[in-house]
N, C-alpha and C positions, 0 to 999 in steps of 0.2 A: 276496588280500593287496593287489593291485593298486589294487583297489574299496574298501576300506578308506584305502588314503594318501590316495586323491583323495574320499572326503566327509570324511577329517581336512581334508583341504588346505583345500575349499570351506565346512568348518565354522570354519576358525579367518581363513581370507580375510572371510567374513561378520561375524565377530567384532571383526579389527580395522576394518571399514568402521563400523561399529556405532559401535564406542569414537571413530573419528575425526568421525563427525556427529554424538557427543553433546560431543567439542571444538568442534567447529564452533558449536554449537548455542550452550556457556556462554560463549565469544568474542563471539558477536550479543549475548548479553542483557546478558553486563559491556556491553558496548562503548555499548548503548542507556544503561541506569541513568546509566553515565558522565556521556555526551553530554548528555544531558537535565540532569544534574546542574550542574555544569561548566562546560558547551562544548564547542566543539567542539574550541578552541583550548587550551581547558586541559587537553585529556582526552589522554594519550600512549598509546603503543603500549603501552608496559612498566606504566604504569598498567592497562590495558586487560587485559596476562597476567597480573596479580599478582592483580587482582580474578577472573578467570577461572581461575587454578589452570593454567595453561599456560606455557609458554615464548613467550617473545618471538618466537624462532626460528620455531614454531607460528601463531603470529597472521600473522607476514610470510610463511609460505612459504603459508598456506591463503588472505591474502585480498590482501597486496600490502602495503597502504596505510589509514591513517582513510579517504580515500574510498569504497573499497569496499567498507569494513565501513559506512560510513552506507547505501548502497548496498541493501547486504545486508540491513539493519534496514528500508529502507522495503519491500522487495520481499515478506518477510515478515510486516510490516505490513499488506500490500495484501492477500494471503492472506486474512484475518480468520482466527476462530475455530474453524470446521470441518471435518472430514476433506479436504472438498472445496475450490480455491483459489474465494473470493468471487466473480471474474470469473468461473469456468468455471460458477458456480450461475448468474450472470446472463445468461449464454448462454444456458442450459439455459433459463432461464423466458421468455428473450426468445423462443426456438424456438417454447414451448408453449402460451402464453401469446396469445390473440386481443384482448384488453380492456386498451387503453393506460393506462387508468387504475391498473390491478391491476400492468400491468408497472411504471408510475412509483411506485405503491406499495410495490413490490418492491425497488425500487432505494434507495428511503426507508429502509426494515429494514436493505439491507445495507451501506447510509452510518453505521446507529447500530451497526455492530460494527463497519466499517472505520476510518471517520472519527476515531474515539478514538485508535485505534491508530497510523495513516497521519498526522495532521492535524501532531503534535508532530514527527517527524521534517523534514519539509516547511518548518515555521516554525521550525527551527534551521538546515535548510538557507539559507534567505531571510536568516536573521540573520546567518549567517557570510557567506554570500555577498558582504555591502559591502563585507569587506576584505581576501575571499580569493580569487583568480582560476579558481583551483581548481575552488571549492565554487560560483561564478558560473557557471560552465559545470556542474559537476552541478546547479543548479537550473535552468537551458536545458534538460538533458536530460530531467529530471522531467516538468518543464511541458508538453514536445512528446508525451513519453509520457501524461499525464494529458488533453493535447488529442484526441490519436489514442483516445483509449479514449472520451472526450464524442461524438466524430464516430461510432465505430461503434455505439452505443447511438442518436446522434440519424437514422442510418441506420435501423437497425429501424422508426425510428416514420412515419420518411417514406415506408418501402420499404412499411410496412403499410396508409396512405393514412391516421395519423390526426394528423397537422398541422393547426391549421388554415390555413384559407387565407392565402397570401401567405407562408409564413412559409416559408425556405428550409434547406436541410441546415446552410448556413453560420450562420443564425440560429440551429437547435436548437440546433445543436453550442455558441455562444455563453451558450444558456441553460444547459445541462447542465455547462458549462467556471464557470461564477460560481457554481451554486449546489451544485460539489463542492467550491470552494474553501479548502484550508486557511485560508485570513483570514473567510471566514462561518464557520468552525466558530470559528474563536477569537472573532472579535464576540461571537456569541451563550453558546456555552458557556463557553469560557475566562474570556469577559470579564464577560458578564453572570448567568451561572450557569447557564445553562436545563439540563435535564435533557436526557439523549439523546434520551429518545423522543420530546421536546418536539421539538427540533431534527429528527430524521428526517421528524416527520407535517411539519413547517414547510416543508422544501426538498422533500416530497414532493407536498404544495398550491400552493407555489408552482412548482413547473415543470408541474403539471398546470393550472393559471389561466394559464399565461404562452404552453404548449403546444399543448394541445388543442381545439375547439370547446366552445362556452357547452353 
């Protein structure tokens, strides 16, 4: 009988965890439609539950604030598409991967499923930014996060010897820092049309021309 309460208990524990990451879950993607729609400024909390089928209550007690559901939306964002989080695949190939070329190739692919994703939240942050203190310092924190991720990618390639000459961790990191840039994905795609895969092979030649030996 004992055995019985406790896989009820652990059957209906897993259930509400369940039910509450699939709140979680319509909370990020109202809160994204919103934002993107909107603003950042015009998008409210209780706008944010009423589109998500939640309590306000719900939205404040799981994320706090808009800050950290934008937060929240790029973090997810960064993820990309598959089972596996996009960084931890880029590890993975950075590990296995001998042929710098193949790995800045690599990284080109999973710009054209990040980037889409990642780029819009990024250039809503930068827009509210002007006139929110707030949102100035969440895009400080982004930037230093999106700097430190450029620096551990342009590590790989020096720690591997395939720099060329002259060209320092602080340089790579430089090159890797401009051509993940949310404002090149809006130049080219946003603004000028290009298709992703155009853009991905584009930042994926140019940090290999800019990178590596002729």
């Amino acid at each position: 009988m004992a055995a019985k309460v406790k896989r009820t208990r652990r059957y209906d524990s897993a259930r509400r965890q369940e039910a509450a990451a699939r709140r979680r879950a319509a909370v990020v993607a109202a809160a994204s439609r919103l934002f993107m729609r909107e603003g950042f400024a015009g998008t409210t909390i209780a706008r944010i539950a009423e589109d998500a089928g939640v309590s306000e209550e719900m939205v404040y007690k799981a994320f706090g604030n808009k800050i950290a559901l934008v937060r929240a939306i790029r973090d997810q964002a960064l993820a990309g598409e598959g089972r596996v989080h996009a960084e931890r695949r880029s590890d993975r190939m950075q590990a296995h991967e001998d042929d710098p070329r193949r790995i800045i190739r690599g990284w080109g692919v999973l710009a054209m499923e990040v980037a889409p994703r990642v780029a819009p939240v990024l250039l809503l942050v930068r827009e509210a930014a002007a006139s929110d203190p707030a949102l100035a310092r969440l895009q400080e924190e982004m930037d230093a996060s999106r700097l430190t991720r450029m620096m551990h990618n342009a590590r790989t390639l020096l720690n591997g010897g395939h720099l060329r000459e002259g060209i320092t961790l602080n340089g790579a990191t430089d090159v890797l820092w401009t051509y993940s840039s949310p404002e090149l994905y809006e130049l080219v795609v946003i603004r000028r049309g290009w298709a992703v895969e155009r853009y991905g092979r584009f930042i994926a030649d140019a940090m290999i021309a800019a990178l590596l030996p002729s």
